[in-house]
N, C-alpha and C positions, 0 to 999 in steps of 0.2 A: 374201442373205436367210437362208442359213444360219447365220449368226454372228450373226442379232437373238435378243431375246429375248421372253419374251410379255408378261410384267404387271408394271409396277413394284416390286411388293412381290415379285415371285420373281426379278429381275433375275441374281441370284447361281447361277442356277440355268438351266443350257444347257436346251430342249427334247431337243436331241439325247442330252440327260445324263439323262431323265427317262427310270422305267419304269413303265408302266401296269399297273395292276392288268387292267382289260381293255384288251388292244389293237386287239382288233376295235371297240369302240366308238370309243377313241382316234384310229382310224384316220383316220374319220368328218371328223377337222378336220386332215388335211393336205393343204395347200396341192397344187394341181396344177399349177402350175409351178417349185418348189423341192423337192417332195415331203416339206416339214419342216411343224411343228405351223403352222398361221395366226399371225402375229402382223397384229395391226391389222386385224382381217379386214374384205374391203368386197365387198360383189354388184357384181360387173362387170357380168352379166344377172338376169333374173329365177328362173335357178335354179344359178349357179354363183357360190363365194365362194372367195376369192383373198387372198394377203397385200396391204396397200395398197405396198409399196415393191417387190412384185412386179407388181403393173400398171402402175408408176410407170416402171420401166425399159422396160416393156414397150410405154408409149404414147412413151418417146423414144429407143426403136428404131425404131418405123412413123413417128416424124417429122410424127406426126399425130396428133389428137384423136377420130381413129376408129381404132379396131381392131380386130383378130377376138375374141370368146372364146376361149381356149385350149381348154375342154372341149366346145363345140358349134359353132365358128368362126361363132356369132352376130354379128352386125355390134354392136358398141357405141361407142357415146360418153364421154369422160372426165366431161362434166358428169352422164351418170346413173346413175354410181360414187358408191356410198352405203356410209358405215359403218353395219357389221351388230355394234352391241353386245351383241345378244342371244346372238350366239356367244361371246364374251367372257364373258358371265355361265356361259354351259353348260362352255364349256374350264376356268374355274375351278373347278367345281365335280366334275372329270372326277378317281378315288380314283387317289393313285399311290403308289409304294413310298418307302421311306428309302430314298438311295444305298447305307447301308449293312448290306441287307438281303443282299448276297453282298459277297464276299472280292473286293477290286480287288488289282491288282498291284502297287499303291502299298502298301494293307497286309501284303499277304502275305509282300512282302520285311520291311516293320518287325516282324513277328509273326516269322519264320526267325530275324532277328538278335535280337528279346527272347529268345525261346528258346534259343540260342544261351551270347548274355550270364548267362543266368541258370543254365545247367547251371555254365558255369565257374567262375560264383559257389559254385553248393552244393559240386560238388566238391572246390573250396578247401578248404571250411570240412568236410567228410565226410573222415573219417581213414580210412574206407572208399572210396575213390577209385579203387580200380582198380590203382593203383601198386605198382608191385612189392615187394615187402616185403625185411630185408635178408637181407644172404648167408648172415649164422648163422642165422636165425629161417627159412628156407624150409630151409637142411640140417637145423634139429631138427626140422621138422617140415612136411615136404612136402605131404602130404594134407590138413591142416587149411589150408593156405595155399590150397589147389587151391578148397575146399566153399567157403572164402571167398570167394573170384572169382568163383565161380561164384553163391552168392546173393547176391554185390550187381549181378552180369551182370543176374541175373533181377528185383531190386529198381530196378537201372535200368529195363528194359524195361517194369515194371510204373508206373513216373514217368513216364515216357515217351506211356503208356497214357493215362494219367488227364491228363498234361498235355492233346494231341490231341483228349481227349472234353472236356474242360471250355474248350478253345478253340473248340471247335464248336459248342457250347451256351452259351456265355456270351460270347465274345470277336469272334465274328466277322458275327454278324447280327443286323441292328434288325428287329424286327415291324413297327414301326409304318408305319402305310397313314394315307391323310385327304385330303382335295382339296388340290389341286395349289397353289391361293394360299395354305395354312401350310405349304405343304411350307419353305421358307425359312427361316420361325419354327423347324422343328422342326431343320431342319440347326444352326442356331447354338446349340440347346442338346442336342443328340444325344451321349449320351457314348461313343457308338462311330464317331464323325465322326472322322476325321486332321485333326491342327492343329500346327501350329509351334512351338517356344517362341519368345519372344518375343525372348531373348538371346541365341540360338544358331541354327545350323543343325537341330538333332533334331527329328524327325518323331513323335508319338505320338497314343495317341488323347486324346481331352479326359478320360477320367476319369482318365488317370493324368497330367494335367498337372502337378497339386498338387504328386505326390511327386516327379514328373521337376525342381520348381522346387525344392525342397528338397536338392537334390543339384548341382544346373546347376551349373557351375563358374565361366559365365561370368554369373551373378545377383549384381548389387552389393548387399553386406551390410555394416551398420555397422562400423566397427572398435571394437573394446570399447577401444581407450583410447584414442583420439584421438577415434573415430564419425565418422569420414568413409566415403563410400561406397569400397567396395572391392572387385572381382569376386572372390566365392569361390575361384576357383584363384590369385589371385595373395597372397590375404591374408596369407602366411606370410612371401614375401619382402618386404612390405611392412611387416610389426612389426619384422621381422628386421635390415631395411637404411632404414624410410624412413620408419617412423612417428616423429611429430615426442612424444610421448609416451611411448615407450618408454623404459625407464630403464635406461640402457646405461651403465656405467665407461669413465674417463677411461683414453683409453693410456698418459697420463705420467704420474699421478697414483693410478690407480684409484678414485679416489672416483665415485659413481653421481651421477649426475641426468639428467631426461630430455633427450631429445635434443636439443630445440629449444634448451635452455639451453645445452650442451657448445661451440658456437663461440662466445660468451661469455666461457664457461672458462676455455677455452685461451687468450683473446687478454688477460685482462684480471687472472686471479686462482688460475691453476693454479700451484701453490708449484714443480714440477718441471720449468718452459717455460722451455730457455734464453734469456736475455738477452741484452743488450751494458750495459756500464755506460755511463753517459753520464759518464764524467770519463776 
């Protein structure tokens, strides 16, 4: 019973994965013999409700069509097991949170490794990097090399800074709350949910999917002279060695045309292909 789920429309979405805005209420509809949310709820008695595939094992454990209640060891019968939809209506309607209204350790490692990637990007490109400057330029002038390190020591720490607060307030938690049946709706368009590319292994969140596919390597993109599909990292050795359109010179000849023509060439009309005479 642990592993069902509650309502078709939130299927995507474990009970055990949900957090309640109130859990004391929430409480309310957990099963007492799985101690998970009710799924399929049904009155075993007239005051105790149950998941139906938890009394289901439960009448073919006793081997019999009578068995106790679990919560008042009332004697009951499987034929006066009734589904109770009115619980159904009340659990969907029970407020709960986005998953990503805290930091999971699925994000936090992709949020270390963005952070990461991106410092070693700027500092590339910053000619203030930290790097030690050369051997004449720190002997003419030591102290000015020193104030240097040290205000970009403190220019880092200050990126650092603002990076940390603007991941905390923008990056890492959804506000949003709303009953538990669009909780699903709202995962599949949540743009701080983790999603996959489609082409690759990388993990990101969905708003930066776009720019993550603008880069992906492994995203097949036209080729500009032939337009066949070709994954982004391989495009180059593909103009280079195999695009049938590329306009490559002849080795015996030097004369240009594209590639597809070139075994042609050779076989039939390159003025420099030795021959045999036929006499």
């Amino acid at each position: 019973c642990k592993q069902n789920f509650l309502f078709s429309m939130s299927a995507s979405v474990p009970a055990a994965d949900v957090t309640f805005v109130n859990e004391q209420l929430a409480s309310a509809y957990d099963c007492g013999i799985c101690l998970q949310k009710l799924t399929e709820p049904v009155a075993a008695c007239d005051d105790h409700i149950f998941c139906q595939s938890c009394i289901n094992r439960l009448v073919e454990s006793q081997r019999s069509l009578h068995f106790p209640c679990p919560s008042c060891r009332k004697e009951c019968h499987l034929s006066r097991v009734r589904r109770v939809q009115f619980v159904d209506r009340r659990m969907k309607e029970l407020e709960v949170r986005c998953p990503n209204f805290e930091i999971t350790a699925r994000k936090a490692l992709y949020l270390s490794q963005r952070n990461q990637n991106n410092a070693r990007i700027r500092h590339g490109r910053n000619p203030r990097n930290g790097r030690e400057a050369p051997n004449e330029e720190r002997a003419r002038s030591r102290s000015r090399s020193r104030e240097r390190n040290e205000n970009q020591n403190q220019e880092d720490r200050n990126e650092n800074e603002n990076e940390n607060k603007n991941a905390d307030d923008e990056e890492k938690m959804c506000r949003w709350t709303g009953n538990w049946s669009d909780l699903s709706s709202h995962i599949a368009s949540c743009e701080l949910h983790m999603v996959q590319c489609q082409h690759c292994p990388s993990e990101m969140m969905r708003r930066e999917q776009v720019d993550h596919v603008r880069t992906c390597g492994h995203v097949p993109i036209p080729c500009l002279l032939c337009h066949k599909p070709v994954k982004r990292a391989h495009m180059n050795s593909h103009v280079e060695n195999w695009c049938p359109s590329k306009v490559v010179p002849c080795q015996l000849c030097n004369q240009r045309m594209v590639r597809m023509r070139m075994r042609v060439h050779l076989r039939k009309s390159c003025p420099e292909k030795v021959t045999f005479c036929k006499y």
